[in-house]
DSSP file (Angstrom, degrees, kcal/mol; ACC not computed):
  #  RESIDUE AA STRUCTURE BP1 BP2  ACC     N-H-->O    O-->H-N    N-H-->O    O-->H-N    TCO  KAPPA ALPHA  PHI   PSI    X-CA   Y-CA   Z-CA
    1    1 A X     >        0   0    0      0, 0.0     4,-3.0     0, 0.0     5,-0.1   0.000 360.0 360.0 360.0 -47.9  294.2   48.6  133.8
    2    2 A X  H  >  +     0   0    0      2,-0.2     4,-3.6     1,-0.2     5,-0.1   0.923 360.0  49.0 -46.2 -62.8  297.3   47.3  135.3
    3    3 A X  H  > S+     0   0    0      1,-0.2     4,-1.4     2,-0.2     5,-0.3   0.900 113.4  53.1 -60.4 -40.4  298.7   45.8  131.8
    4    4 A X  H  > S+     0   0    0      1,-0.2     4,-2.8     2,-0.2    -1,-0.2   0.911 105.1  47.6 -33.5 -52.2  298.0   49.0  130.3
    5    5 A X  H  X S+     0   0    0     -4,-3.0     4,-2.2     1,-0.2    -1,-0.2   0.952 116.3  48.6 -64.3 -34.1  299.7   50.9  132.6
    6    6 A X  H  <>S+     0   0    0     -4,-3.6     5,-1.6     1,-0.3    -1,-0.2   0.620 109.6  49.6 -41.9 -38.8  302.5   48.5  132.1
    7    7 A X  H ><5S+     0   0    0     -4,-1.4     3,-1.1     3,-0.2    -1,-0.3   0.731 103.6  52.0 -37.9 -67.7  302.5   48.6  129.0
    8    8 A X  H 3<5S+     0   0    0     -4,-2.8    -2,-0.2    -5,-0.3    -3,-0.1   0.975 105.9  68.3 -77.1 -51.1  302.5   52.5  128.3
    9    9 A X  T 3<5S-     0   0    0     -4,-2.2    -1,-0.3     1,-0.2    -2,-0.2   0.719 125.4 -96.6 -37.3 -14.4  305.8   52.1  131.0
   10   10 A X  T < 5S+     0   0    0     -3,-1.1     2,-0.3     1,-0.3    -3,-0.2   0.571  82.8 131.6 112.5  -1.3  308.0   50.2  128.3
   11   11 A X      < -     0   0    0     -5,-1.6     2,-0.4    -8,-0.1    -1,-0.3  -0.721  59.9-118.4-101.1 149.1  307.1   46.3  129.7
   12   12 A X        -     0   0    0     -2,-0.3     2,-0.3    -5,-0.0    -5,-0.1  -0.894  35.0-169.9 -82.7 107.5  306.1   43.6  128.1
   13   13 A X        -     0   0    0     -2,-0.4     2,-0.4   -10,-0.1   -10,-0.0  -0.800  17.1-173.9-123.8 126.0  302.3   41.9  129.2
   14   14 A X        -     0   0    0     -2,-0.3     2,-0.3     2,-0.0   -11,-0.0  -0.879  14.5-156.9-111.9 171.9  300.9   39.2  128.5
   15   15 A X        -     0   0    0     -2,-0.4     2,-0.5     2,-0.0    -2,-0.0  -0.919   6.0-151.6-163.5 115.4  297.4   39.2  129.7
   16   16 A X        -     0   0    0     -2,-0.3     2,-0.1     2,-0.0    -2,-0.0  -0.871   1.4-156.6-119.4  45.8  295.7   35.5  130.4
   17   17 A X        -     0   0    0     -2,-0.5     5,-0.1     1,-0.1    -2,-0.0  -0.360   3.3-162.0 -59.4 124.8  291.8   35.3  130.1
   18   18 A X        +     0   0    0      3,-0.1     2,-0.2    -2,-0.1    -1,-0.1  -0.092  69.4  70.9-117.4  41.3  290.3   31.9  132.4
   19   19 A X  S    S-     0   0    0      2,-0.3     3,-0.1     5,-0.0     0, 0.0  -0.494  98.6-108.4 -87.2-162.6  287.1   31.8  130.6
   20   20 A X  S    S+     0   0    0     -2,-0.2     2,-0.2     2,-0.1    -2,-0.0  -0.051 105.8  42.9-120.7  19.0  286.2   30.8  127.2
   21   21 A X  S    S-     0   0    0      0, 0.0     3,-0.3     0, 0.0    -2,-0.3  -0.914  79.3-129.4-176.8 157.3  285.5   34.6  126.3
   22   22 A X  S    S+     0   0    0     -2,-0.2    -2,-0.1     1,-0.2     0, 0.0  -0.319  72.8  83.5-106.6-175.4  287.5   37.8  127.2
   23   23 A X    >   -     0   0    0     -2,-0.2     3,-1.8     4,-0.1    -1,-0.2  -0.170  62.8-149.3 111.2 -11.1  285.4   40.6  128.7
   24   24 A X  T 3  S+     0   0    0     -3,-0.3     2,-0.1     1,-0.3    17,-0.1  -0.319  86.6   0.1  68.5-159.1  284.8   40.2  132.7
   25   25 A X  T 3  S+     0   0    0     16,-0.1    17,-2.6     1,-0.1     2,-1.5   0.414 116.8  94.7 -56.8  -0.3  281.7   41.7  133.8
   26   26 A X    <   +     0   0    0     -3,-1.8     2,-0.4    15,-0.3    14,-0.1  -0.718  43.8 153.2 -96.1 115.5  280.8   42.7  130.0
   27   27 A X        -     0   0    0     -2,-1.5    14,-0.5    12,-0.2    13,-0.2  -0.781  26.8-153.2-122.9 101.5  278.8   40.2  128.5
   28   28 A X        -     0   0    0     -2,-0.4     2,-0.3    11,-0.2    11,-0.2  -0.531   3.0-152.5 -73.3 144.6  276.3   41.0  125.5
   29   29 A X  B     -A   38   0A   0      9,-2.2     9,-1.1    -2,-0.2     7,-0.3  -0.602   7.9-144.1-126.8  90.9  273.5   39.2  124.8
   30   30 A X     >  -     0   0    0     -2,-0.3     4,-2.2     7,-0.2     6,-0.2   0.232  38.9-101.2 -45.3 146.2  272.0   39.1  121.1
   31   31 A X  H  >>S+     0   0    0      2,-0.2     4,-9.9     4,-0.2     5,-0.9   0.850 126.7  60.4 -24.3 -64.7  268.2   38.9  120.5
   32   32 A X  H >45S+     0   0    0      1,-0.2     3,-1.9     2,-0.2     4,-0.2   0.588 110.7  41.2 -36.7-108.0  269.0   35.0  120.0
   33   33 A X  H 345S+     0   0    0      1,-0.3    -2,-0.2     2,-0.1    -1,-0.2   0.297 133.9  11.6-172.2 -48.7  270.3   34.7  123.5
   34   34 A X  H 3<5S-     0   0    0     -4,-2.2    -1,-0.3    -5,-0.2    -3,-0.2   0.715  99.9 -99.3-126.5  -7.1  268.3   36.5  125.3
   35   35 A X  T <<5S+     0   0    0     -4,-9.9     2,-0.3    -3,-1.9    -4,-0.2   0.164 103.9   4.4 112.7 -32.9  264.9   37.7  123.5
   36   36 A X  S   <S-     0   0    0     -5,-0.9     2,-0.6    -7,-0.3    -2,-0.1  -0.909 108.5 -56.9 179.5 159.6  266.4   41.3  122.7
   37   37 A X        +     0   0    0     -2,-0.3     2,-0.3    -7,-0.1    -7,-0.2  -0.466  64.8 172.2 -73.3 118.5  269.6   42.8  123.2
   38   38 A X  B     -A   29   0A   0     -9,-1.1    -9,-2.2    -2,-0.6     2,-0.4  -0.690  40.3-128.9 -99.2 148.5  270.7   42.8  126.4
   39   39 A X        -     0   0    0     -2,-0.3   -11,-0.2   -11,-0.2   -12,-0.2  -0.536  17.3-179.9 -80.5  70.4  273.5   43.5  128.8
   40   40 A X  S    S+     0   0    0     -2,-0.4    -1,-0.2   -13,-0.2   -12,-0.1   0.702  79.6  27.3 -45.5 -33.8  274.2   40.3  131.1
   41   41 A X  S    S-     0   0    0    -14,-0.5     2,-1.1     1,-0.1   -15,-0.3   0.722 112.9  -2.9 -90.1-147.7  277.1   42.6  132.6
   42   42 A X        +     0   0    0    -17,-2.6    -1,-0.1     1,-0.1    -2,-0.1  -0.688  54.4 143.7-124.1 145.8  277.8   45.9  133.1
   43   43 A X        +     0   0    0     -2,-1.1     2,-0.5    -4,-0.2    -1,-0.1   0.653  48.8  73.4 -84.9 -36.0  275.7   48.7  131.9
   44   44 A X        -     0   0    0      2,-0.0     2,-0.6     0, 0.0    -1,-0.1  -0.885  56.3-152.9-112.0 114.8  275.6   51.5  134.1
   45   45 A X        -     0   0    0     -2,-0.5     2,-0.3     2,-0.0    -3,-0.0  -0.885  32.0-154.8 -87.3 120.9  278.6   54.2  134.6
   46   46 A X        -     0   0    0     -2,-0.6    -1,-0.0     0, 0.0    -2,-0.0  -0.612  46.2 -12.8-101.4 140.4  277.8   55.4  138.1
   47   47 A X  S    S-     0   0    0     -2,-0.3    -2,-0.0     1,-0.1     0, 0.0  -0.238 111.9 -46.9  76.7-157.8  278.8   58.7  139.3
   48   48 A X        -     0   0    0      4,-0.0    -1,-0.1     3,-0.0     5,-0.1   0.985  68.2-172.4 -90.4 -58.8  281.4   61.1  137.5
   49   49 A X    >>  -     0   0    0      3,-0.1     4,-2.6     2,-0.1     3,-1.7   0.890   9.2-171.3  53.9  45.3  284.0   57.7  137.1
   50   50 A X  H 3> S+     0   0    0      1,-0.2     4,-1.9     2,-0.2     5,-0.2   0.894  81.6  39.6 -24.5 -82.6  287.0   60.1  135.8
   51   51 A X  H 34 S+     0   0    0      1,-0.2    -1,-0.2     2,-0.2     4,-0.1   0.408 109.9  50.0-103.5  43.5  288.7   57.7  135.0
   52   52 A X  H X> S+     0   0    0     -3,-1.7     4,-1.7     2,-0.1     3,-1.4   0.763 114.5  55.8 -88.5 -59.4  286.2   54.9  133.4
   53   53 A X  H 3< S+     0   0    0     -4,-2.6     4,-0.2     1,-0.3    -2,-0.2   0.632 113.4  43.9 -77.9  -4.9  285.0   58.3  131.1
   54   54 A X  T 3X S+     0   0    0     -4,-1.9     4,-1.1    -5,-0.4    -1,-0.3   0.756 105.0  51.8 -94.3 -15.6  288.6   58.6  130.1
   55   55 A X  T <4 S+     0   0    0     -3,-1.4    -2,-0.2    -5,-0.2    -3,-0.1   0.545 113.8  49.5 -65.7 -45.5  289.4   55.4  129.5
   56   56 A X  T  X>S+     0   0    0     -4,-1.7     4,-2.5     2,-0.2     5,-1.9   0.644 111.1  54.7 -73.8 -31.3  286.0   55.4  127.0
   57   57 A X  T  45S+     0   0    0     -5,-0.4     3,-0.4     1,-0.2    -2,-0.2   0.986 102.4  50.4 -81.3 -50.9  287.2   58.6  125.5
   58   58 A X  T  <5S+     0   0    0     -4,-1.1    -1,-0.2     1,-0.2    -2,-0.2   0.654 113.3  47.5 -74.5   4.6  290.4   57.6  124.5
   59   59 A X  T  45S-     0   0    0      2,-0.1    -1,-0.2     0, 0.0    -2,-0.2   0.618 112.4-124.3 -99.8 -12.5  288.9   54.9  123.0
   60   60 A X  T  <5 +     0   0    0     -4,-2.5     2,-0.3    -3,-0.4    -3,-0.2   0.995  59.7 141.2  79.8  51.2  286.4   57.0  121.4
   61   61 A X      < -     0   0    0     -5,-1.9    -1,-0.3     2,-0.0     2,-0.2  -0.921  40.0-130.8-108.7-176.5  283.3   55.3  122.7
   62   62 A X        -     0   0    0     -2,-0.3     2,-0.4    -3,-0.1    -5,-0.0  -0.648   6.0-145.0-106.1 141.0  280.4   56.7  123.8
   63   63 A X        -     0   0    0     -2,-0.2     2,-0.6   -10,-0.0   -10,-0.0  -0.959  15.7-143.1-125.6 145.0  278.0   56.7  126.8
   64   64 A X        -     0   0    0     -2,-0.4     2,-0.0     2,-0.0    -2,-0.0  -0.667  21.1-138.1 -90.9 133.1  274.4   57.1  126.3
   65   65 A X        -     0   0    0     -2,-0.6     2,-0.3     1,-0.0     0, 0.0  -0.645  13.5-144.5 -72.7 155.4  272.7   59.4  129.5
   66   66 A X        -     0   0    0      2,-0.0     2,-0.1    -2,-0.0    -1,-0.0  -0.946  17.2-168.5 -86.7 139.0  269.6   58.2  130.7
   67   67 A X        +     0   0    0     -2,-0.3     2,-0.2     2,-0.1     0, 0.0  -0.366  38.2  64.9-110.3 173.2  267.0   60.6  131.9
   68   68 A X  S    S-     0   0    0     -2,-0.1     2,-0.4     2,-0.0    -2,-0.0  -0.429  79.1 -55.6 115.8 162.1  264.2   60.2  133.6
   69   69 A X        -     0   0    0     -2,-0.2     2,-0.3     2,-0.0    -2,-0.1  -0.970  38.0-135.2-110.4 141.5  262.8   59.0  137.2
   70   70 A X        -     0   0    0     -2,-0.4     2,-0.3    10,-0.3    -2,-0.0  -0.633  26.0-164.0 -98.1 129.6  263.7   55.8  138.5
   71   71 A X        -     0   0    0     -2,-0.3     2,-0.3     7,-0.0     9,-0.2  -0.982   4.2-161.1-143.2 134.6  260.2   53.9  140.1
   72   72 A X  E     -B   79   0B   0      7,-0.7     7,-2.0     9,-0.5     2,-0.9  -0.926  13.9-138.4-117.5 139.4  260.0   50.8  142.6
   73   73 A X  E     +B   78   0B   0     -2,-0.3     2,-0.4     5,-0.2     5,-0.2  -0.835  27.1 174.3 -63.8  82.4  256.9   48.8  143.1
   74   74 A X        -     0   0    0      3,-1.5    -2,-0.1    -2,-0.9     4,-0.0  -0.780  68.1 -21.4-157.1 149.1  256.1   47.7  146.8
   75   75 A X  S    S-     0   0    0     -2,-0.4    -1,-0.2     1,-0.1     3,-0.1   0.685 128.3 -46.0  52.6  49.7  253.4   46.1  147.9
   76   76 A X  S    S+     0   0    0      1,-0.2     2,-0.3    -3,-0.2    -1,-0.1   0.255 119.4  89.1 100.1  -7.5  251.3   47.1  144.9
   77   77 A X  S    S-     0   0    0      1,-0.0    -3,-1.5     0, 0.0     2,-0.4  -0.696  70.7-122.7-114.5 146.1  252.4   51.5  144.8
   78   78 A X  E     -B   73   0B   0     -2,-0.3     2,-0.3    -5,-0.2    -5,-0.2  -0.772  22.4-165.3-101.2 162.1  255.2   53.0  143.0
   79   79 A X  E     -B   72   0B   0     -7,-2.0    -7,-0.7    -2,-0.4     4,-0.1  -0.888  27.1-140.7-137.3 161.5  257.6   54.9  144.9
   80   80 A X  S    S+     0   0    0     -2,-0.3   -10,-0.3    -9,-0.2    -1,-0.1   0.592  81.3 101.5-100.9 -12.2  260.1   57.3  143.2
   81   81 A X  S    S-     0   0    0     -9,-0.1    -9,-0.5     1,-0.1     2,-0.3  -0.460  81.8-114.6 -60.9 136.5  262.7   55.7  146.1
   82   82 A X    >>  -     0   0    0      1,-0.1     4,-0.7   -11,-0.1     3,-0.6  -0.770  27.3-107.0 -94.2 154.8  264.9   53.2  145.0
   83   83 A X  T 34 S+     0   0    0      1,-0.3    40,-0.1    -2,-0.3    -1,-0.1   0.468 121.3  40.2 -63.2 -20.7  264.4   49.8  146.5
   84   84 A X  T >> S+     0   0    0      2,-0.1     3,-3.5     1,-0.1     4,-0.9   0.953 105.9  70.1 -74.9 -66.1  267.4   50.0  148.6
   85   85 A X  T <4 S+     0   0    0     -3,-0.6     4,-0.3     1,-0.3    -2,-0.2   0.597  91.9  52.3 -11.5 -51.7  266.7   53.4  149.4
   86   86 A X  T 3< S+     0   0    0     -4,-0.7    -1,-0.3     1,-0.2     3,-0.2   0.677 109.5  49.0 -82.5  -9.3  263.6   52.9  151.5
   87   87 A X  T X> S+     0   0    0     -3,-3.5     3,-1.9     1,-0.1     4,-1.0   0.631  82.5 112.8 -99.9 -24.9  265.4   50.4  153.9
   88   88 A X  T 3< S+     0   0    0     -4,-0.9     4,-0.3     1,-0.3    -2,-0.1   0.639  76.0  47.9  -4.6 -64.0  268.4   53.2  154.1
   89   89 A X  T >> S+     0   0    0     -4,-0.3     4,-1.7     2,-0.2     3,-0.7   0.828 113.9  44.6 -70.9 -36.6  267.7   53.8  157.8
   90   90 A X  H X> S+     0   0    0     -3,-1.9     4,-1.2     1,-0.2     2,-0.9   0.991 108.2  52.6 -57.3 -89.4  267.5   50.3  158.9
   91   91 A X  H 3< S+     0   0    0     -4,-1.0    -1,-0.2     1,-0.2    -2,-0.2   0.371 105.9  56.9 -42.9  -0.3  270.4   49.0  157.2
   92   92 A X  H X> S+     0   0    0     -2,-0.9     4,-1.7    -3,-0.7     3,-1.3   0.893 110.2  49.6 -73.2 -73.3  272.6   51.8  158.8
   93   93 A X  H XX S+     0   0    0     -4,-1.7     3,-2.5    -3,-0.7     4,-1.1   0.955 110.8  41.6 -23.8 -88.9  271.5   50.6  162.1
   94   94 A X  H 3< S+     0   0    0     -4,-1.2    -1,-0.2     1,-0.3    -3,-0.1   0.678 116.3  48.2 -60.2  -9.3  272.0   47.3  162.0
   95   95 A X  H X4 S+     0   0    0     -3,-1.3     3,-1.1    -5,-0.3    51,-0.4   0.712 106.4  56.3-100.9 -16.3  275.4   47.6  160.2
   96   96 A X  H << S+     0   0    0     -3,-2.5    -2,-0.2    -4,-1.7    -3,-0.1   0.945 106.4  59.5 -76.6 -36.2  276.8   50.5  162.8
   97   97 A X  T 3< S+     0   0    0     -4,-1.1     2,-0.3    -5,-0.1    -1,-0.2   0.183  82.8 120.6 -45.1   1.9  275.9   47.5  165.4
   98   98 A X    <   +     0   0    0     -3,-1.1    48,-0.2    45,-0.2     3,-0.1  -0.683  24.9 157.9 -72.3 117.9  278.3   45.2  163.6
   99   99 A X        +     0   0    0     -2,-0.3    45,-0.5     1,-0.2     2,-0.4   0.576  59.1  43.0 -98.7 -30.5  280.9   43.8  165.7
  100  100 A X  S    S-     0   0    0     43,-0.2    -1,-0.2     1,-0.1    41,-0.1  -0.936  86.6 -93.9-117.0 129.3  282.1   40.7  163.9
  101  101 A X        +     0   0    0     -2,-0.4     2,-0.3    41,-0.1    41,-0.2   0.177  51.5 162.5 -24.9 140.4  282.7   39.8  160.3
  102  102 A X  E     -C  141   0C   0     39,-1.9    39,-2.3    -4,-0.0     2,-0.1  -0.919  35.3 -88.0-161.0 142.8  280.2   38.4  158.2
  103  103 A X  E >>  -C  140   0C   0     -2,-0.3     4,-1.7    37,-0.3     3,-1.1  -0.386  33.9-123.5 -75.0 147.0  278.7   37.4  155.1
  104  104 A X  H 3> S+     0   0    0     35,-0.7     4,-1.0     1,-0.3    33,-0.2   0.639 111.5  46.1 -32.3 -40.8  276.6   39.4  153.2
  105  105 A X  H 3> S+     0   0    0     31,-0.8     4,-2.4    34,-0.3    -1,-0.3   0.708 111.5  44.3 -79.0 -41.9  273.9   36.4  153.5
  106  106 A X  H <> S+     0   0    0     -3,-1.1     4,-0.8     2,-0.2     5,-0.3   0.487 107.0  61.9-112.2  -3.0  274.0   35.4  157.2
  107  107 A X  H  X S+     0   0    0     -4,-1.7     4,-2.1     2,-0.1     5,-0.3   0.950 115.5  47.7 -80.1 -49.3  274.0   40.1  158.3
  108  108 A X  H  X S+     0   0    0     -4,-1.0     4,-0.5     2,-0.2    -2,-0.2   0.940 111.5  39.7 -33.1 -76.7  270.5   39.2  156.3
  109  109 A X  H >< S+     0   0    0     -4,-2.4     3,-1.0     1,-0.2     4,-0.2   0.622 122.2  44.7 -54.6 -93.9  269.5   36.1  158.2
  110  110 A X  H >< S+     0   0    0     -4,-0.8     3,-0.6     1,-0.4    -2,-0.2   0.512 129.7  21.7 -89.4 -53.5  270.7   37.8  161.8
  111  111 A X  H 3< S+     0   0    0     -4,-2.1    -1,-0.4    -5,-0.3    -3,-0.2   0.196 135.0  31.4-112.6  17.4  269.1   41.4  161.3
  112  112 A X  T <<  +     0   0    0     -3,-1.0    -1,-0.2    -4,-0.5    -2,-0.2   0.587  67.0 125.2-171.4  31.7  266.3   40.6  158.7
  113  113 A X    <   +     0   0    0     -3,-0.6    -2,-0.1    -4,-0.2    -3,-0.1   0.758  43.8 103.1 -73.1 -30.1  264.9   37.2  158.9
  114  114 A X  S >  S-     0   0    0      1,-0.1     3,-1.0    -5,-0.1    -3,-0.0   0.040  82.6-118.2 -50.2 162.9  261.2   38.0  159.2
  115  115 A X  G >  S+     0   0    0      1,-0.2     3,-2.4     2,-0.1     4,-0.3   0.919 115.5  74.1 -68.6 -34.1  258.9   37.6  155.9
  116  116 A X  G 3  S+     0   0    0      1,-0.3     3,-0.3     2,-0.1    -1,-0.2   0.706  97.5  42.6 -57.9 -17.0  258.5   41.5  156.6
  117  117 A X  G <> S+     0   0    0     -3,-1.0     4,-1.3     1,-0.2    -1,-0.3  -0.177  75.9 110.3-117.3  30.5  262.1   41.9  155.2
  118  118 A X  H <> S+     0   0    0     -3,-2.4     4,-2.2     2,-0.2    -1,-0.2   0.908  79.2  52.3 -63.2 -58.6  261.5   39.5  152.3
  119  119 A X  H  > S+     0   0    0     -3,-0.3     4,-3.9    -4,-0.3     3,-0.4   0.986 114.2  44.8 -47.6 -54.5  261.6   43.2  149.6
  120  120 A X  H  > S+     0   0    0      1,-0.3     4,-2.5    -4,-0.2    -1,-0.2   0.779 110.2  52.0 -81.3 -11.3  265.2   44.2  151.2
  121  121 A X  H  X S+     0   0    0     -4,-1.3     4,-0.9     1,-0.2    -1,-0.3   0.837 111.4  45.5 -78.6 -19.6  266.8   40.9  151.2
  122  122 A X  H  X S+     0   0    0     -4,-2.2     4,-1.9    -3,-0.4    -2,-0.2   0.793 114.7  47.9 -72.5 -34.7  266.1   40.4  147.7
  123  123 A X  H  < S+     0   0    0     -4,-3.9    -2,-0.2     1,-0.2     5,-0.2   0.983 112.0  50.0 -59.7 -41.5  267.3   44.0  146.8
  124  124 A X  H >X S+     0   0    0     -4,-2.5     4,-2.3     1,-0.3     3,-1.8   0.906 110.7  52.7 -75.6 -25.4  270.6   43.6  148.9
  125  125 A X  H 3X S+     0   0    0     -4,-0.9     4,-0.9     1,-0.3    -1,-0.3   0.866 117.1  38.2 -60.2 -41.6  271.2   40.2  147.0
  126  126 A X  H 3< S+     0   0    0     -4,-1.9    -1,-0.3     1,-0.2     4,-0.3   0.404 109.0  55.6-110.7  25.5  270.9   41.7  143.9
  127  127 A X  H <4 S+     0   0    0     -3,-1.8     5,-0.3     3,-0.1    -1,-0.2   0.542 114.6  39.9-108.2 -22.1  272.3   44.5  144.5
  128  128 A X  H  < S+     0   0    0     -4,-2.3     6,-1.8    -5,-0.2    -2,-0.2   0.518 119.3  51.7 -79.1  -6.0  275.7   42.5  145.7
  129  129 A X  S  < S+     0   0    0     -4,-0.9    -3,-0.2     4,-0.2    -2,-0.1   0.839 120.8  27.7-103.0 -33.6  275.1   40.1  142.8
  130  130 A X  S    S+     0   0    0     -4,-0.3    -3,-0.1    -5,-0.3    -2,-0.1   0.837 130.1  28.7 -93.2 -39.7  274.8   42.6  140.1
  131  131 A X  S    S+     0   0    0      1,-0.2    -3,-0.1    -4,-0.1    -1,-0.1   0.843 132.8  33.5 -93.0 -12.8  276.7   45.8  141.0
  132  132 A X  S    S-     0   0    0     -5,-0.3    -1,-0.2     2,-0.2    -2,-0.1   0.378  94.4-138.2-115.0   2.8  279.2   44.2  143.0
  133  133 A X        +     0   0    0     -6,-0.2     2,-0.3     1,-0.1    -4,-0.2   0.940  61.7 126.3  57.8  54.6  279.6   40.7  141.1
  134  134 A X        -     0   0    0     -6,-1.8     2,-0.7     4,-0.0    -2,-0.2  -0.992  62.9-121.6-145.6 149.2  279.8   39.0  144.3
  135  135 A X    >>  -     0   0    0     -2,-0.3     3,-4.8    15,-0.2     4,-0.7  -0.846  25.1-132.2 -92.9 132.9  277.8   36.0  146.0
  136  136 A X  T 34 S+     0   0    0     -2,-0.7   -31,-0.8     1,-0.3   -30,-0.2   0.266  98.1  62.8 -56.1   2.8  276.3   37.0  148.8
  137  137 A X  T 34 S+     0   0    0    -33,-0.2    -1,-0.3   -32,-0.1   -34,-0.2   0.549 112.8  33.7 -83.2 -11.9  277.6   34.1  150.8
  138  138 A X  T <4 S+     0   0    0     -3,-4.8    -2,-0.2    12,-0.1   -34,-0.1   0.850  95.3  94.9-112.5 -74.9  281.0   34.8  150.4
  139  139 A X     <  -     0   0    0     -4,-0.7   -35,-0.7    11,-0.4     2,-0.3   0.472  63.5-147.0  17.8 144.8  281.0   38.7  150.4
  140  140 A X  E     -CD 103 149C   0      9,-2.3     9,-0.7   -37,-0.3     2,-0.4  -0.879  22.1-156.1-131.8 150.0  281.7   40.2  153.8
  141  141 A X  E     -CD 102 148C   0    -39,-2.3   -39,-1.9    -2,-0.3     2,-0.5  -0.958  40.3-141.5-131.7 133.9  280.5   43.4  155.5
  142  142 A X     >  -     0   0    0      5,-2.2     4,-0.6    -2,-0.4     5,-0.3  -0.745  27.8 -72.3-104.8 140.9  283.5   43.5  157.7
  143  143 A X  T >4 S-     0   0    0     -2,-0.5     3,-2.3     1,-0.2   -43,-0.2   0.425 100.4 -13.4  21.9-148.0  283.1   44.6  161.5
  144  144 A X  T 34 S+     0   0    0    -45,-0.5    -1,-0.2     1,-0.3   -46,-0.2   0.833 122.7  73.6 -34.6 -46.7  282.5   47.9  162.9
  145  145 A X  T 34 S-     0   0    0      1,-0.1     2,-0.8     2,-0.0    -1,-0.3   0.583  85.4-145.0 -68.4  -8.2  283.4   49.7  159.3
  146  146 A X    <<  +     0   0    0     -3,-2.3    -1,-0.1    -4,-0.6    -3,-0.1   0.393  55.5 130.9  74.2 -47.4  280.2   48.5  157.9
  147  147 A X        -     0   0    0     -2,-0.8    -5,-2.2    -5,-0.3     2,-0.4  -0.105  57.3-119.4 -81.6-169.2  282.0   48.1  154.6
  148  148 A X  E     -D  141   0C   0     -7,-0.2     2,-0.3    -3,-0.1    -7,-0.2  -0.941  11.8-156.7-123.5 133.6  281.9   44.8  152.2
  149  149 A X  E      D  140   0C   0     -9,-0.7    -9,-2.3    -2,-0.4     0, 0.0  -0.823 360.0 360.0 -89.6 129.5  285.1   42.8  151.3
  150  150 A X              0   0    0     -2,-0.3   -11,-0.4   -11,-0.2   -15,-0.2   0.403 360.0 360.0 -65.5 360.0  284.4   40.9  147.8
């Protein structure tokens, strides 16, 4: 976004990929690769995103809706709640009780070590690993604020 903007300003970008393929969090993965086509990356445009869905229009791609209800398995029932979703109230608590920086990994261990909290540590891991691209050992929920530093 940045070399773009630069770009449409009259400057000259050069722009510096340090993998061995360009695309950041988009990765496809052919049938070969994976079994079917897959997205290793990202998939999902959350929310209204202005300007993600403008960015896709002026390139004149497309996004497909999904419909539908979203359903989590645990302990053997579906629930129409998403897996985070049912831990909501907890995880409010315990982060509005945050005084000190921390990793993502060790507010887990402090406030959710029991086997009983086995479901929500695996959701928030993959829910920092996949939507936020982050490892949860390095990833912060910083102090008071609750919020997570990448």
């Amino acid at each position: 976004m940045t070399a773009r903007e630069l770009g449409r300003a009259g400057k000259r970008v050069t722009l510096l990929e340090a993998r061995d393929r360009c695309g950041g969090r988009i990765y496809p993965l052919s049938s070969a690769q994976f079994g079917y086509p897959a997205e290793g990356g990202a998939e999902f445009v959350h929310g209204e995103a202005p300007v993600t869905r403008s960015l896709l229009r002026e390139a004149r791609i497309s996004l497909l809706p999904i419909e539908g209800t979203q359903r989590t398995v645990m302990d053997g029932k579906l629930s129409t709640k998403g897996s985070l979703e049912i831990y909501e109230a907890n995880l409010q608590t315990a982060l509005k009780e945050l005084d000190d920086d921390l990793t993502v990994a060790e507010f887990l261990r402090r406030h959710f070590a029991g086997a009983e909290h086995d479901h929500l540590r695996r959701s928030v891991e993959r829910m920092v690993e996949g939507y936020d691209a982050a490892d949860p050992e390095r990833a912060q929920y910083v102090g008071a604020s609750g919020r997570m530093d990448g």
